[in-house]
Every structure is written in C-alpha cells, then in structure tokens.
Residue, then its C-alpha position, 0 to 999 in steps of 0.5 A: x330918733x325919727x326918720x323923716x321920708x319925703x314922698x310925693x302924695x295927693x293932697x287927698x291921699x296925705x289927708x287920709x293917710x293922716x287921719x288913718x295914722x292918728x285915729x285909734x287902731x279899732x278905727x283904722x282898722x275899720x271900713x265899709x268891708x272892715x267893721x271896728x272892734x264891738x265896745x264891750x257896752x254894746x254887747x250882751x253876753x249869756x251863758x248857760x249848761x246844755x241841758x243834759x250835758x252839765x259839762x258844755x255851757x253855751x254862750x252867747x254875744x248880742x251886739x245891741x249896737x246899730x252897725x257891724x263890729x267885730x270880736x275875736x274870732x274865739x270867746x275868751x272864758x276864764x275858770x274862777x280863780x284859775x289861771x289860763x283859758x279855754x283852748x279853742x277847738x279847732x286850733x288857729x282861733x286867731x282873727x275876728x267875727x263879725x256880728x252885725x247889728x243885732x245878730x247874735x253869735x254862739x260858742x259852745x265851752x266842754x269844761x271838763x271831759x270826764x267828770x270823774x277825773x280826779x284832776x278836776x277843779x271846782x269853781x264857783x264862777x266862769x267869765x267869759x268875754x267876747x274880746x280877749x281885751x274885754x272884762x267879760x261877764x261872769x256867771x255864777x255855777x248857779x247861773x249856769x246850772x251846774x250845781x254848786x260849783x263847775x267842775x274844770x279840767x282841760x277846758x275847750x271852747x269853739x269858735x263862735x258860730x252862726x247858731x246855737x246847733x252849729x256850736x253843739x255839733x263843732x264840740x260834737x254834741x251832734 
C-alpha cells in the first residue's frame, strides 16, 4: 500500500527532489561537499609485508579517476578461505574516506600478534577491498612477501591514513 502525501513545493525543488529519488544511491549521495562511491575499476589497490615485520602488511588504494570519490572509512581484508575479516583498530570504523583524484590512501593490517600462537592459521592469500561491496584483490603470500604461506590469528587493520608512516604508527610501528 502506498501513501500519497500532497505538499506544496517549487517547481524546482520538485525537480531536484525527483532526480535525487530516482538516481543511484552513490549518486544521491554525492555533491560538491559529498563525493559518490570509488567504482572499483577506478581503484588500484597494492598490498606488501613491512619489511622486517612479516606479520604487518600495508595496503594501498589509488583512485586513478579524475575527481574525488570515496570508500569505506576501514579497508575490508579477508584471509583465504577463512571466514570474517580484519577488525579495525581503533573501533568505530563505520563511515567513508575520500581519496581525491589521484591520491592514495594506506592501511596498515597486524596478521597475526604472536607468530608462535598455536592458534594460528595459514593461508596462501589476502584479499583486500577498499569498499566492503567491492571484490577487492587478492595477493598471493609470495606477492606479499611472506614465505609461503600467511600466518593468521585475530587480524586487525587501521583505517586508512593519509601516508604510509601514519599507518605504521596507528598499528604502532612507530
């Protein structure tokens, strides 16, 4: 059942009201202030250890488009076949990041805290996504550096960061 409400509005208004209600959500969303949602095929996305730190990997998102967008505020990176994801650190990492046209974005990911916990599990790849509904892109353990395979066990990764020094002091590298 539909409600039908009569409200007297500009004709301008109506038009805009109109247009925002019929396009896509990233596109309603966005504005001069609000830019829309990255599409993934804008993005370029890297992943690598730490050197000296097999445990961290750092990852990065390009946006090779020609204006802003934005992703989530938290890349989403998966473990192989494992289920979940890193947590991020600190909490609260609902909302987006804005990566202008051009710019680039790092996160810093702590696999595993103790190597030697015999909880760990191993994969043979990481996937990571700047935006939770993105595929992402998956690295091999080779790719990153790791040996053979990744050593996992309570994963944590920060938000992204304006440079790659600001990642490594937010997982406290630094």
């Amino acid at each position: 059942m539909r409600i039908r409400a009569t409200i007297a509005v500009p004709a301008a208004s109506a038009a805009v009201a109109a247009l925002l209600l019929t396009a896509p959500q990233s596109q309603a969303a966005a504005g001069p202030d609000r830019p829309a949602r990255c599409a993934e095929k804008s993005l370029a996305l890297r992943a690598k250890a730490v050197p000296g730190h097999p445990t961290v990997l750092r990852v990065g998102v390009t946006n090779r488009g020609t204006r802003a967008c934005v992703v989530d505020r938290v890349p989403t990176v998966t473990f192989g076949d494992l289920d979940g994801a890193a947590l991020p650190v600190p909490e609260g990492g609902t909302g987006t990041y804005r990566l202008a046209a051009g710019s680039t974005a790092h996160a810093d990911v702590r696999t595993i805290a103790d190597p030697a916990d015999p909880e760990a599990r191993r994969v043979d790849a990481v996937t990571v996504a700047a935006s939770a509904a993105h595929g992402g892109r998956s690295f091999t353990a080779g790719q990153l550096g790791t040996g053979r395979r990744v050593l996992v066990w309570e994963p944590v990764t920060t938000w992204w960061q304006k440079s790659a020094a600001a990642a490594d002091r937010a997982i406290g590298l630094s």
